[in-house]
C-alpha positions in Angstrom: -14.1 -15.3 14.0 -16.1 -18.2 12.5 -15.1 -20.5 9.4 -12.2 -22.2 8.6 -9.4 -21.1 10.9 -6.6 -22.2 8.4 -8.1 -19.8 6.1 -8.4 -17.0 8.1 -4.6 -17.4 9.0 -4.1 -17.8 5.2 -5.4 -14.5 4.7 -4.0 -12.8 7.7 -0.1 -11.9 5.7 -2.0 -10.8 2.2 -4.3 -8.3 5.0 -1.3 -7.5 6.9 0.9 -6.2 3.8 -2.0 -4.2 2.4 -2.7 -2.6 6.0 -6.2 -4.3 6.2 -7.6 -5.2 9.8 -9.8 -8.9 10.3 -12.6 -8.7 12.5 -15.6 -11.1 12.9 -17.7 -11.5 9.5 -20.6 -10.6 11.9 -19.0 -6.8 12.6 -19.0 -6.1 9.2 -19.4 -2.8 8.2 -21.3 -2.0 4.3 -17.6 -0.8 3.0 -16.2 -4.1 4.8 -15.3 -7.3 2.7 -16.5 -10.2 3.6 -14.8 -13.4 2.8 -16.6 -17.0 2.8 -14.5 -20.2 2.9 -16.8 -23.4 2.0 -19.6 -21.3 2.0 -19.5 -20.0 5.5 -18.5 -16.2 6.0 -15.2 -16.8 7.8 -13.6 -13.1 8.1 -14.4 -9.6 7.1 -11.7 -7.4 6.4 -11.4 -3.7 6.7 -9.9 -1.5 4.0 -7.2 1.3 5.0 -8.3 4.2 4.0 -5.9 5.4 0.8 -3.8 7.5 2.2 -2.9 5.3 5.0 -1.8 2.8 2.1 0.6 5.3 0.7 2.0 5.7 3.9 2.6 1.5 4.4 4.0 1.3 1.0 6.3 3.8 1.6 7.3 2.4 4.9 7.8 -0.9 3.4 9.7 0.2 0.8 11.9 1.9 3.3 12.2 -1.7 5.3 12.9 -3.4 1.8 15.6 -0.8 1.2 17.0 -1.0 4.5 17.4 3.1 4.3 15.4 5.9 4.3 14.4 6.7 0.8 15.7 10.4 1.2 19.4 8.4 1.4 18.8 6.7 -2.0 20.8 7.9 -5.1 19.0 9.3 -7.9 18.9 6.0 -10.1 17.1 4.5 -6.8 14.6 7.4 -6.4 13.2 7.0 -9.7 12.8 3.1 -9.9 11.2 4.5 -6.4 8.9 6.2 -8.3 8.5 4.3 -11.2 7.3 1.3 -8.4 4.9 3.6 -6.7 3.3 4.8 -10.1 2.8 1.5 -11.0 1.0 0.9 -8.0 -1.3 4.0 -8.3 0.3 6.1 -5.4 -0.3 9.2 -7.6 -3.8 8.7 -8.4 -4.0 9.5 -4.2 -4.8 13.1 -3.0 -1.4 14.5 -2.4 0.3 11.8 -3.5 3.1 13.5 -5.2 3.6 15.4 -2.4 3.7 12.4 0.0 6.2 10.9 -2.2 8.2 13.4 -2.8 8.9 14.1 1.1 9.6 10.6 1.8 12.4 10.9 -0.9 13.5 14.5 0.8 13.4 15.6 -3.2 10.9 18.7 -4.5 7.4 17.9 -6.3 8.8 19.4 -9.1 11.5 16.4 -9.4 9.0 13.6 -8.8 7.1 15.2 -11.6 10.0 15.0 -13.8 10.6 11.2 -12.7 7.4 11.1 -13.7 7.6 12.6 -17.4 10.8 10.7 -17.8 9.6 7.1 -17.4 6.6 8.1 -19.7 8.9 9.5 -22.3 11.4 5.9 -22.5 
């Protein structure tokens, strides 16, 4: 990669967490960002594709839990889903469903999470 190297390993934990991959600015792709430090293009980043970011959160809300999120209580399910709305996991094809396997609960009771935290 060109640039500032600093920068690029600046970058690198905020492209980890959101399941990004670095490559070269000069392997670009058009859906690809590019970002310039000093006005030299020193990385491009790759995008996960959304429903690979579903997946990560999920997974790293597992690791943050230390527990599967089937083994949470119901309080802990919903502040579950209460996160992941707030994060737009449902605006993602199959979202609810997604979610509501990785909480080992029905999409029926992820809907009703759902309703409840837009009712309080």
């Amino acid at each position: 990669m060109t640039g500032d190297e600093p920068f690029v390993a600046a970058v690198k934990p905020l492209v980890d967490a959101i399941g990004g991959t670095m490559l070269p600015p000069d392997e670009a792709g058009p859906d690809d960002v590019v970002l310039a430090w000093e006005g030299v293009d020193a990385v491009a980043v790759r995008l996960p594709r959304l429903a690979d970011s579903l997946d990560r959160i999920l997974a790293a809300m597992e690791r943050g839990k230390g527990m599967p999120l089937a083994d949470l209580d119901r309080r802990a399910k919903q502040d579950v889903v209460r996160t992941l709305e707030a994060r737009g996991a449902f605006s993602v094809r199959h979202g609810v469903e997604t979610v509501a396997s990785a909480l080992g609960v029905s999409r029926f009771t992820v809907y009703n999470y759902l309703n409840r935290e837009r009712e309080s």
